[in-house]
VEXBA-913778 format. One record per residue (C-alpha): x, z, y; residue number from 1. Coordinates in steps of 0.5 Angstrom, whole numbers, always signed. Layout:
# VEXBA-913778
GUSE  east    up north seq
GUSE     X     Z     Y NUM
...
//
This chain:
# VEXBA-913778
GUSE  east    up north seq
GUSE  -109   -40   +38   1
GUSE  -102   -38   +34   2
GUSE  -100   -31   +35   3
GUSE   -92   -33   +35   4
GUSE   -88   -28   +34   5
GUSE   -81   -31   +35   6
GUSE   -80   -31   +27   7
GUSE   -80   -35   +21   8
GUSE   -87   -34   +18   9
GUSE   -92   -35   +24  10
GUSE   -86   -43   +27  11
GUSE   -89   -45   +19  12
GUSE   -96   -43   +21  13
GUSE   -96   -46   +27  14
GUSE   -92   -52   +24  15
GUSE   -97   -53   +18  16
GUSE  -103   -53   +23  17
GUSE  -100   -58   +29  18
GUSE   -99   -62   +22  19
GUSE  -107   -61   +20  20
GUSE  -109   -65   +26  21
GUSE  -112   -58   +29  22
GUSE  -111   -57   +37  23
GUSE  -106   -52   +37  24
GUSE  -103   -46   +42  25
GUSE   -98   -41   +42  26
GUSE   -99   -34   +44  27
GUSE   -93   -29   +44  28
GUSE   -94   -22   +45  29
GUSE   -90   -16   +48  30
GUSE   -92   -10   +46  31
GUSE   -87    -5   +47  32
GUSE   -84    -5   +54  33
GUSE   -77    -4   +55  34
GUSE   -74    +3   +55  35
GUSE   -66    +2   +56  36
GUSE   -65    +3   +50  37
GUSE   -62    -3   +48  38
GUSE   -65    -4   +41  39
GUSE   -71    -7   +43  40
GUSE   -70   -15   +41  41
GUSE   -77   -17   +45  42
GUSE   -73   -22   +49  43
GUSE   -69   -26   +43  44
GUSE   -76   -27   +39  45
GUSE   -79   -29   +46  46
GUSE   -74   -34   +47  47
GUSE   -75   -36   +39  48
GUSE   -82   -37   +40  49
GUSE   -81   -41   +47  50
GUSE   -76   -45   +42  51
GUSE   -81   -47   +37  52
GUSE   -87   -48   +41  53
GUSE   -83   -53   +45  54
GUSE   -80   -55   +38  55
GUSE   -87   -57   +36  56
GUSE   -90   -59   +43  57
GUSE   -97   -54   +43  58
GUSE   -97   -50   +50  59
GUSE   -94   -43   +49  60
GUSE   -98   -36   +53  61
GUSE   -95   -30   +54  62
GUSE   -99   -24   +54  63
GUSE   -96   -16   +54  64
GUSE  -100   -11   +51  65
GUSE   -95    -6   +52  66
GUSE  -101    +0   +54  67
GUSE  -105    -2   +50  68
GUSE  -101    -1   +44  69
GUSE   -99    +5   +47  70
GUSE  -106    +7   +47  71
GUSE  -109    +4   +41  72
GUSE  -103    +6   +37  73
GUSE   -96   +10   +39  74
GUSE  -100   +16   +42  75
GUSE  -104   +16   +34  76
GUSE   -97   +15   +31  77
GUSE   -94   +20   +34  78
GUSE  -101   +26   +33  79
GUSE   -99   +24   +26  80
GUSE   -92   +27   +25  81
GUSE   -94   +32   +29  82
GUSE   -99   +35   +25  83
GUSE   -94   +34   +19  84
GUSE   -97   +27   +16  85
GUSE   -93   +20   +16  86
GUSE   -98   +14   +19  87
GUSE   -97    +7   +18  88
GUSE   -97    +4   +25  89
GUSE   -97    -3   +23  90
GUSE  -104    -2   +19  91
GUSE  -107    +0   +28  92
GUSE  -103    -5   +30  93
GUSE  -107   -11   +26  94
GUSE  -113    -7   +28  95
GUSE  -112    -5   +35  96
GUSE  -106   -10   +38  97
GUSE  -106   -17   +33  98
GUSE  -114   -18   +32  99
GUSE  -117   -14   +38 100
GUSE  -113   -16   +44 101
GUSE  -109   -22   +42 102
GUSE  -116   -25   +40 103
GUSE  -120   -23   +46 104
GUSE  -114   -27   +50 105
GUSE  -114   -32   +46 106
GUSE  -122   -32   +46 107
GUSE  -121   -32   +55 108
GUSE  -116   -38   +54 109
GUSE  -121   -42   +51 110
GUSE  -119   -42   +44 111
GUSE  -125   -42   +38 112
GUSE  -120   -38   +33 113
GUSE  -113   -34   +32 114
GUSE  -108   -35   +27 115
GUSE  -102   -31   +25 116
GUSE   -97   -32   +19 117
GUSE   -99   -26   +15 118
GUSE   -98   -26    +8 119
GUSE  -106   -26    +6 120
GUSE  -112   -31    +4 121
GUSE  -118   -32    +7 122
GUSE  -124   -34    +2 123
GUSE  -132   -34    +4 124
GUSE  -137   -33    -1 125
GUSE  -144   -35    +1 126
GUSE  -145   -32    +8 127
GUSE  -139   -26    +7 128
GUSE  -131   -27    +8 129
GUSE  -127   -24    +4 130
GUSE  -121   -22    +5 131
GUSE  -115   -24    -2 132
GUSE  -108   -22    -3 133
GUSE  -103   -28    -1 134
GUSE  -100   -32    -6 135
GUSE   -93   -29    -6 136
GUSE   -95   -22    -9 137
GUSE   -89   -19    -6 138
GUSE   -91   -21    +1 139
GUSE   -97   -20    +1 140
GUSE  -100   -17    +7 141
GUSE  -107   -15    +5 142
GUSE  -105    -8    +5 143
GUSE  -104    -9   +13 144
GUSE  -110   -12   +14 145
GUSE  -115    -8   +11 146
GUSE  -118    -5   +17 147
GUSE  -120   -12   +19 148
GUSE  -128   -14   +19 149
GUSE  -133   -20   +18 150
GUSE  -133   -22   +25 151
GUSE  -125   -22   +25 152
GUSE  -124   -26   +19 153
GUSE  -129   -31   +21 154
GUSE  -125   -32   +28 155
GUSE  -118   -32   +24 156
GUSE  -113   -36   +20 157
GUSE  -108   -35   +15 158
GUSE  -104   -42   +15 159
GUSE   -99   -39   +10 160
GUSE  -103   -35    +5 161
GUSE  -101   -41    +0 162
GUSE   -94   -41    -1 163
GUSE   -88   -37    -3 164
GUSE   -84   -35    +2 165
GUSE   -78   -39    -1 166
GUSE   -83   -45    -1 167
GUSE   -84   -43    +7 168
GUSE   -76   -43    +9 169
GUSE   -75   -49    +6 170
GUSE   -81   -52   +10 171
GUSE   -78   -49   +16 172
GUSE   -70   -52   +14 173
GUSE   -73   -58   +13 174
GUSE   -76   -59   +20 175
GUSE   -71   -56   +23 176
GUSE   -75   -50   +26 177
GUSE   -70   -46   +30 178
GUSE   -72   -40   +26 179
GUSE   -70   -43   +20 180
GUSE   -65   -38   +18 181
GUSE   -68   -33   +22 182
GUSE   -68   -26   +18 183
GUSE   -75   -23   +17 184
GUSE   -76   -17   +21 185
GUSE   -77   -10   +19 186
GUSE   -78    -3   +22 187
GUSE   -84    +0   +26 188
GUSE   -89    -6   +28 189
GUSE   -86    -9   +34 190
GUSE   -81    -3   +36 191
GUSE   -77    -6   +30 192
GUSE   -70    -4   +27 193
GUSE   -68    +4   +30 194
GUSE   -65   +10   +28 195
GUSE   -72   +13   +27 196
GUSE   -70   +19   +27 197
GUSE   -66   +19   +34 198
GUSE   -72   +15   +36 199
GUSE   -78   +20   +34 200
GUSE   -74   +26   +37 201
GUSE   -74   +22   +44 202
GUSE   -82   +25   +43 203
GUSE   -82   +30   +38 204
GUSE   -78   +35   +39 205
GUSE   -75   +38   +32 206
GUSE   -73   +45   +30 207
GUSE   -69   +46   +25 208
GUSE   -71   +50   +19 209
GUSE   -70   +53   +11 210
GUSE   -71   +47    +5 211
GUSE   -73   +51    -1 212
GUSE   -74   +50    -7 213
GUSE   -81   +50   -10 214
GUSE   -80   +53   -16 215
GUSE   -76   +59   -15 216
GUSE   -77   +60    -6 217
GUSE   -69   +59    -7 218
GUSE   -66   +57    +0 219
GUSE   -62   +50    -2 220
GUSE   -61   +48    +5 221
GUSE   -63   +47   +12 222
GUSE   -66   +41   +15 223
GUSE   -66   +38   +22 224
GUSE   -73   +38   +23 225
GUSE   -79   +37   +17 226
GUSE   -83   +31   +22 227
GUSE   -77   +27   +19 228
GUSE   -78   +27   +12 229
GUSE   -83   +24    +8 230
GUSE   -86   +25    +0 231
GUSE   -81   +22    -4 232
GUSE   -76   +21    +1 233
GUSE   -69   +21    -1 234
GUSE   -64   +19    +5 235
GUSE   -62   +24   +10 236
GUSE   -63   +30    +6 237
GUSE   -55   +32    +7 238
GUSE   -55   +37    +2 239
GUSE   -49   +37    -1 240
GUSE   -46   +40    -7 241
GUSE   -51   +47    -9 242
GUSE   -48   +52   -13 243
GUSE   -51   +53   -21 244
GUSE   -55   +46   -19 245
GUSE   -53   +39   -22 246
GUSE   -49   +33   -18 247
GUSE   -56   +30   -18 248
GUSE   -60   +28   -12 249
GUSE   -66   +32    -8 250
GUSE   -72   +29    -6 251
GUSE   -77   +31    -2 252
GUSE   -84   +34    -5 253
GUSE   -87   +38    +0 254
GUSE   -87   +40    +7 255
GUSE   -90   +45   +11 256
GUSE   -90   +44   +19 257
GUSE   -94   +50   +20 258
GUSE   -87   +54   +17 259
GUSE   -82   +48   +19 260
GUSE   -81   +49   +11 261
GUSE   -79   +42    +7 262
GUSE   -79   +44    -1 263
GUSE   -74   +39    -5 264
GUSE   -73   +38   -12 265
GUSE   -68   +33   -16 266
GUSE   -73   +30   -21 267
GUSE   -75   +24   -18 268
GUSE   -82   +25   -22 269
GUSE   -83   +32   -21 270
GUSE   -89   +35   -22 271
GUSE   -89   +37   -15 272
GUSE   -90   +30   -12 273
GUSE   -95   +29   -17 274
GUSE  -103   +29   -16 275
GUSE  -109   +25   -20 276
GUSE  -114   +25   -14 277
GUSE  -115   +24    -6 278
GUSE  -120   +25    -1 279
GUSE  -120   +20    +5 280
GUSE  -122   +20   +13 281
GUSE  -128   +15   +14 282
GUSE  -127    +9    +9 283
GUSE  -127    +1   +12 284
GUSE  -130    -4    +8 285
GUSE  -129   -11   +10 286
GUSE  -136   -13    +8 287
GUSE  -139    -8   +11 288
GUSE  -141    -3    +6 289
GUSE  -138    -1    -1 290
GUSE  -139    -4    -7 291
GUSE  -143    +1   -10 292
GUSE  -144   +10    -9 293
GUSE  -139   +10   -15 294
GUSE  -135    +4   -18 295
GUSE  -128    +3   -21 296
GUSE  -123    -1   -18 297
GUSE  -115    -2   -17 298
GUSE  -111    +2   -10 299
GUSE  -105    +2    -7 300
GUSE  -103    +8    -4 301
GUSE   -96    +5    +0 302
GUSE   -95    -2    +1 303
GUSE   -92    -7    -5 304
GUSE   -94    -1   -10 305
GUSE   -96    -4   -17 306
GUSE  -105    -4   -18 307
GUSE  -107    +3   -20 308
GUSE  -114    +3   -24 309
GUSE  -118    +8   -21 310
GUSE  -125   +11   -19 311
GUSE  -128   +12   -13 312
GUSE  -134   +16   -11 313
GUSE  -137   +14    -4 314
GUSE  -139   +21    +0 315
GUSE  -144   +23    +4 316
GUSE  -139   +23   +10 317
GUSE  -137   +16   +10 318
GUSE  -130   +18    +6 319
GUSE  -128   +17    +0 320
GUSE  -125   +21    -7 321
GUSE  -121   +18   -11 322
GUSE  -119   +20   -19 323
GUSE  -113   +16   -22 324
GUSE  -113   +13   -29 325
GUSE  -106   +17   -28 326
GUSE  -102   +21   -25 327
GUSE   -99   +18   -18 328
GUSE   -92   +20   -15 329
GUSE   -92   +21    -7 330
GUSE   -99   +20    -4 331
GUSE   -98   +21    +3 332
GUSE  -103   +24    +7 333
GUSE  -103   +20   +13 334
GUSE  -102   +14   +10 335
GUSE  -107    +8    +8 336
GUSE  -110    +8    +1 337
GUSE  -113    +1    +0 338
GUSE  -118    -2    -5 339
GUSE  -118    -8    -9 340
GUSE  -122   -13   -14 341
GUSE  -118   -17   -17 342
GUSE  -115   -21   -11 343
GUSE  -120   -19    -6 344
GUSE  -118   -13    -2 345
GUSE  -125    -8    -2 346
GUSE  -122    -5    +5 347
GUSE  -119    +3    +5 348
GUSE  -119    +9    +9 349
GUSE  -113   +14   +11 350
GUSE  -111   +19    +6 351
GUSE  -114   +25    +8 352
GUSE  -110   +31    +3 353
GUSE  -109   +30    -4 354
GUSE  -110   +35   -10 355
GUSE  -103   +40   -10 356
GUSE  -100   +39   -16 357
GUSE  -102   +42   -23 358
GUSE   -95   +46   -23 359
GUSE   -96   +48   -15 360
GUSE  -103   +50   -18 361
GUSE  -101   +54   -23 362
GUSE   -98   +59   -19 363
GUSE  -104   +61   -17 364
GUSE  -107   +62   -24 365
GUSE  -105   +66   -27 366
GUSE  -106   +72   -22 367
GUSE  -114   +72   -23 368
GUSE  -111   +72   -30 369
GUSE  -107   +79   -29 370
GUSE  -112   +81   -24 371
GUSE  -118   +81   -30 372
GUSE  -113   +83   -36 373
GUSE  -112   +90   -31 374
GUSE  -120   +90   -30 375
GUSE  -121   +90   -38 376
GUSE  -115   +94   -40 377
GUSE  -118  +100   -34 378
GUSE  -125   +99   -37 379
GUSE  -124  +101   -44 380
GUSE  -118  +106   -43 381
GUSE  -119  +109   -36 382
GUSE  -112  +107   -35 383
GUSE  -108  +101   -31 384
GUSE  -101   +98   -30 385
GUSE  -100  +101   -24 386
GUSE   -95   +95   -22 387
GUSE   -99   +89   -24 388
GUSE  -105   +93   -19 389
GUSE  -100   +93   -14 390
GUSE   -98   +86   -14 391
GUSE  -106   +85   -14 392
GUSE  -108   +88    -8 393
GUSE  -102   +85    -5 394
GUSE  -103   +79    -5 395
GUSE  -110   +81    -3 396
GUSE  -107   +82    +4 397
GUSE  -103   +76    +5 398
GUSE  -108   +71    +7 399
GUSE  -103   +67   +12 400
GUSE   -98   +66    +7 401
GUSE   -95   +59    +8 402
GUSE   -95   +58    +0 403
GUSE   -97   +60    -7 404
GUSE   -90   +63    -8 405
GUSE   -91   +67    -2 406
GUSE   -97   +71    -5 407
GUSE   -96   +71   -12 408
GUSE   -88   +71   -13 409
GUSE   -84   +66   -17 410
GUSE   -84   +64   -23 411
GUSE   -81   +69   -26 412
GUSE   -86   +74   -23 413
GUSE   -92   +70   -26 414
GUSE   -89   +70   -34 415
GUSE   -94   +76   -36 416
GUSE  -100   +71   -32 417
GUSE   -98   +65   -36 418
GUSE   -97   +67   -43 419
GUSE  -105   +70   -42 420
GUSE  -106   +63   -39 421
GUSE  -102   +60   -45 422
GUSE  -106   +64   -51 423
GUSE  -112   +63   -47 424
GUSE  -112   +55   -48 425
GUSE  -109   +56   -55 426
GUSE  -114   +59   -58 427
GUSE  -109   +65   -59 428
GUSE  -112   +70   -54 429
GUSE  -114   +78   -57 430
GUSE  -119   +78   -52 431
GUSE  -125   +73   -51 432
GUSE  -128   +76   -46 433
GUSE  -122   +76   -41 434
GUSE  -123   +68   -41 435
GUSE  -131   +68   -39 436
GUSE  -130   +75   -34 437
GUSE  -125   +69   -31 438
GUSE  -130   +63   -31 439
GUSE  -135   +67   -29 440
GUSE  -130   +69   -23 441
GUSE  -129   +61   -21 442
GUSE  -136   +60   -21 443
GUSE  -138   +66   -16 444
GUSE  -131   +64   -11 445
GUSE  -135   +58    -9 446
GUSE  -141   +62    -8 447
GUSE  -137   +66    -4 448
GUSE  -133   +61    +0 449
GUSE  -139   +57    +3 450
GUSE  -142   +64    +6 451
GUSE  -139   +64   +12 452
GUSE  -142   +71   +14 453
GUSE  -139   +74    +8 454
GUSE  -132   +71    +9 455
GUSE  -132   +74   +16 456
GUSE  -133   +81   +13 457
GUSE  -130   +80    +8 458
GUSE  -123   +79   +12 459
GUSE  -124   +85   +17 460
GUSE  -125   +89   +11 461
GUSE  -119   +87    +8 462
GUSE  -115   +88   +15 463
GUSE  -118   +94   +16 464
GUSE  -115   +97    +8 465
GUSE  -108   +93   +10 466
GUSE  -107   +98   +17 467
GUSE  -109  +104   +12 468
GUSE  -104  +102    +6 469
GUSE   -98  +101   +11 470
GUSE   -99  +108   +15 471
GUSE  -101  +111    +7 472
GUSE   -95  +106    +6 473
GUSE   -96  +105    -1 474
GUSE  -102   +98    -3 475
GUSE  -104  +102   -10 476
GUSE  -105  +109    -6 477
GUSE  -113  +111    -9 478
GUSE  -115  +111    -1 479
GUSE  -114  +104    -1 480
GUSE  -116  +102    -8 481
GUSE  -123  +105    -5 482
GUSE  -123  +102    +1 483
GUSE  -123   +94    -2 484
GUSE  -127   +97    -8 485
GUSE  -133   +98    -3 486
GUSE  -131   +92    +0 487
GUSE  -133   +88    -5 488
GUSE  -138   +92    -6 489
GUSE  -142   +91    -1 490
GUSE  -140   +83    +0 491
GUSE  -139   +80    -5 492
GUSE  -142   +84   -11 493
GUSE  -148   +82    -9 494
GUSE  -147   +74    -9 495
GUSE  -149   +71   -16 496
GUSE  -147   +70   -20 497
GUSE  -145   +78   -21 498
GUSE  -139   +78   -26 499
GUSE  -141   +83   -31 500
GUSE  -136   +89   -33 501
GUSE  -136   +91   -40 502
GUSE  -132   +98   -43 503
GUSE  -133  +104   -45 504
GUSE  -138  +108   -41 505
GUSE  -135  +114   -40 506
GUSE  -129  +111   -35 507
GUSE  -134  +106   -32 508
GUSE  -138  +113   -30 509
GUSE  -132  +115   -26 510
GUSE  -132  +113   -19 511
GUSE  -124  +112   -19 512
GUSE  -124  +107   -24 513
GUSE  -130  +103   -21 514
GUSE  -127  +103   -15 515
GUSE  -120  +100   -18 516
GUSE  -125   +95   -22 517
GUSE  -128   +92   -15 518
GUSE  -121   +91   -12 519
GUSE  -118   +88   -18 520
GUSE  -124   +83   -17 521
GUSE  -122   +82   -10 522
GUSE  -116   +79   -13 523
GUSE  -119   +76   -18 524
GUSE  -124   +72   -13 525
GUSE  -118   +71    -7 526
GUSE  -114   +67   -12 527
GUSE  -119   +63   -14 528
GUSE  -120   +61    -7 529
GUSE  -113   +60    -6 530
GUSE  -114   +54   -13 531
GUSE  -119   +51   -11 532
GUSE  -115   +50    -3 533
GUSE  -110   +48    -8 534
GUSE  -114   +42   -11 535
GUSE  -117   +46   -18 536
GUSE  -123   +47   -20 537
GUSE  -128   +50   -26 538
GUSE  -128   +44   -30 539
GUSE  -120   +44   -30 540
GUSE  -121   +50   -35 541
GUSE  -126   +45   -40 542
GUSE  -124   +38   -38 543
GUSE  -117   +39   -37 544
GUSE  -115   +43   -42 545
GUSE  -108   +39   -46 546
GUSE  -106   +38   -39 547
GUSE  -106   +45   -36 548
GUSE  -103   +48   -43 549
GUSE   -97   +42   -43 550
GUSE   -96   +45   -35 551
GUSE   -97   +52   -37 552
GUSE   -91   +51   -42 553
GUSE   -86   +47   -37 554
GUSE   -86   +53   -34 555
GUSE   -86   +59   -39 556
GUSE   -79   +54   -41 557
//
């Protein structure tokens, strides 16, 4: 049974078959019902199908799938931009529409297998099916197919996984097929070529919202709705002529759906939209199981994106970490990730979130940096910055912040932090405590993050300080110094490991000074939550060091 679209790839695929000798069939399927828009073209390609199977002789069926793939797959499409992410609806049709409900159909009218006119090659390898790129790399289809198994690849054929797409039209030109000259389709699986923003917005309403910069928090423009816009995007912005920014394009490198904020940037490869690592939803192996716990391979994040070399760690949860060999532009949640050896596709999984960029990360950074330097100046001299502490406590208090500058400030607000950070990777620090007293605070935020008693009374304790610093009017007042330095004291002081404080004992004596000590390592911890919520992690400090002093320079430019 052939799945007959009404398009060129499945009339060959039909054709090369009947010319096998092989008992063939036609089966087209409608999966969208007609909603009077006037732009769905089930009708023609039903017509065209009707035509080649005619053409050809074999039987034609028609099934509608309609709900099914309302069900299987628009419901999910739509769930997805909601929550912000951009899914690929074609890799749930084959999964749910294609290789599910065609094959039961054809199974029900007698039919011992399926075909399609998909890009892709079907191998086996003793008892195992593989599942290989087509010949045509810039066609091939394996990345739509990976969610396939054993019992469908069993069940299907791929009568054109061989040919080049200029070798398949002049097959169908020369047997005169009456899809010949047909275009190929595009579009969202069948729901084909639509203004995709009116169309999404006939189900998700959209607000309107700030596009900022990230660098900066400056306002550039305003967008129609951030469920619009993916990673990478460049149409549709309508941002026009900025003043004090070159005539050069925006792209879209973050969004938050949560503030109805999208975050533009006119460096196509900003750092904003780069990231090295992945973690998945629960990964689909098409042999049953992964190769290994952890192996090496090829992957695609989008679809005809070149092979990117990378290793993968399996997890407990089925999901799986993925580290590039490089760093990669747009890696878009909700998107597939797919896994290849060689030619053979391994399987994949959804992408869950990525590791924020390595700028976005700094932004935090240099707040514990700030924080712990107040620590040590405070501990040998009994005296602080009171401005430093006040940005401290502050950003303490804003836990719900849509963004690492709404906590620490811009760029410019963090030179001091990152100077610290640029002498510290260089070698060139006056202080080599400063750096331990810094490590050792990273190690104990993952203590503190996995005791979820301590969290929750670590944040009713700072509510409490925030509604006495807002009657006292003033973050830095001693009364509210005091009441985080008991905080911590009585949470997280006692998880381990304890950051020790050294200085000169007489300041450490006094019950101000060890109170204003405790609220800056509160600080100090809550950035380190914020980092590693970010995608960093310990072992940035040791093992990517010339990474993080090359990012710490772009932004002290």
């Amino acid at each position: 049974m052939v799945g007959v679209s009404g398009g060129v790839d499945s009339s060959v695929a039909a054709w090369r078959l009947v010319q096998q000798g092989e008992a063939v069939a036609g089966l087209f399927m409608q999966n969208w019902a007609d909603d009077g828009s006037g732009d769905c073209r089930a009708e023609d390609d039903r017509r065209d199908a009707v035509a080649v199977c005619g053409l050809l002789g074999i039987p034609f069926h028609f099934r509608d799938f309609s709900n099914e793939y309302w069900q299987g797959v628009f419901e999910h499409f739509l769930a997805e931009y909601a929550a912000g992410r951009t899914p690929n609806p074609d890799v749930l049709c084959n999964r749910e529409v294609k290789f599910k409900h065609f094959l039961d159909a054809a199974r029900e009218l007698g039919a011992e297998r399926i075909a399609t006119g998909h890009y892709a090659r079907i191998a086996q390898r003793g008892h195992q099916w593989l599942l290989l790129r087509g010949a045509d790399r810039s066609k091939d289809q394996s990345y739509f197919l990976h969610q396939l198994g054993q019992e469908q690849l069993a069940a299907t054929l791929f009568p054109i996984g061989d040919l080049e797409k200029s070798d398949l039209r002049r097959i169908a030109r020369d047997v005169s097929l009456p899809t010949h000259a047909k275009k190929d389709s595009t579009g969202i699986c069948f729901i084909g070529e639509r203004d995709f923003r009116e169309f999404l917005g006939r189900y998700l309403p959209a607000k309107t919202g700030q596009i900022l910069d990230p660098s900066d928090g400056s306002v550039i423009a305003e967008h129609p709705g951030v469920f619009y816009f993916t990673l990478g995007q460049r149409e549709g912005l309508n941002i026009g002529g900025v003043r004090g920014r070159p005539a050069a394009p925006w792209y879209v490198v973050g969004k938050d759906v949560a503030s109805n904020v999208l975050y533009v940037d006119q460096d196509r490869d900003s750092p904003w939209m780069l990231s090295n690592r992945l973690r998945s939803e629960t990964a689909h192996w098409i042999a049953g199981a992964p190769p290994a716990r952890r192996f090496e391979c090829t992957a695609q994040t989008r679809y005809r994106q070149p092979d990117e070399p990378c290793t993968v760690n399996v997890l407990d949860d089925g999901s799986v970490q993925v580290s590039f060999d490089r760093p990669q532009r747009a890696v878009t949640p909700g998107q597939s990730l797919v896994l290849y050896d060689g030619e053979v596709c391994l399987g994949g999984a959804v992408i869950a979130a990525t590791d924020a960029p390595l700028e976005q990360r700094l932004r935090t950074t240099p707040s514990p940096f700030e924080a712990l330097q107040q620590v040590r100046r405070i501990a040998d001299t009994g005296h602080s910055d009171a401005a430093a502490v006040r940005t401290a406590v502050d950003s303490v208090f804003r836990i719900d912040a849509s963004s690492p500058q709404a906590v620490f400030g811009d760029r410019h607000a963090l030179k001091s932090g990152l100077r610290l950070l640029h002498n510290y990777f260089r070698s060139q620090g006056q202080d080599p405590i400063l750096p331990k007293l810094a490590l050792s605070v990273l190690q104990l935020e993952r203590r503190f993050v996995q005791d979820g008693a301590t969290v929750n009374k670590v944040a009713s304790g700072i509510e409490r300080a925030q509604r006495q610093a807002t009657e006292l009017g003033d973050s830095g007042h001693p009364d509210v110094l005091a009441a985080l330095g008991g905080l911590y004291a009585d949470t997280i002081s006692h998880l381990k490991p304890r950051v020790m404080v050294q200085g000169n004992p007489h300041y450490l004596g006094q019950a101000g000074v060890v109170a204003e000590i405790r609220a800056l390592l509160l600080a100090a911890v809550r950035a380190a939550v914020l980092w590693r919520q970010l995608g960093g992690s310990y072992w940035d400090f040791l093992l990517s060091r010339k990474a993080m002093v090359e990012a710490v320079d772009r932004q002290l430019a």
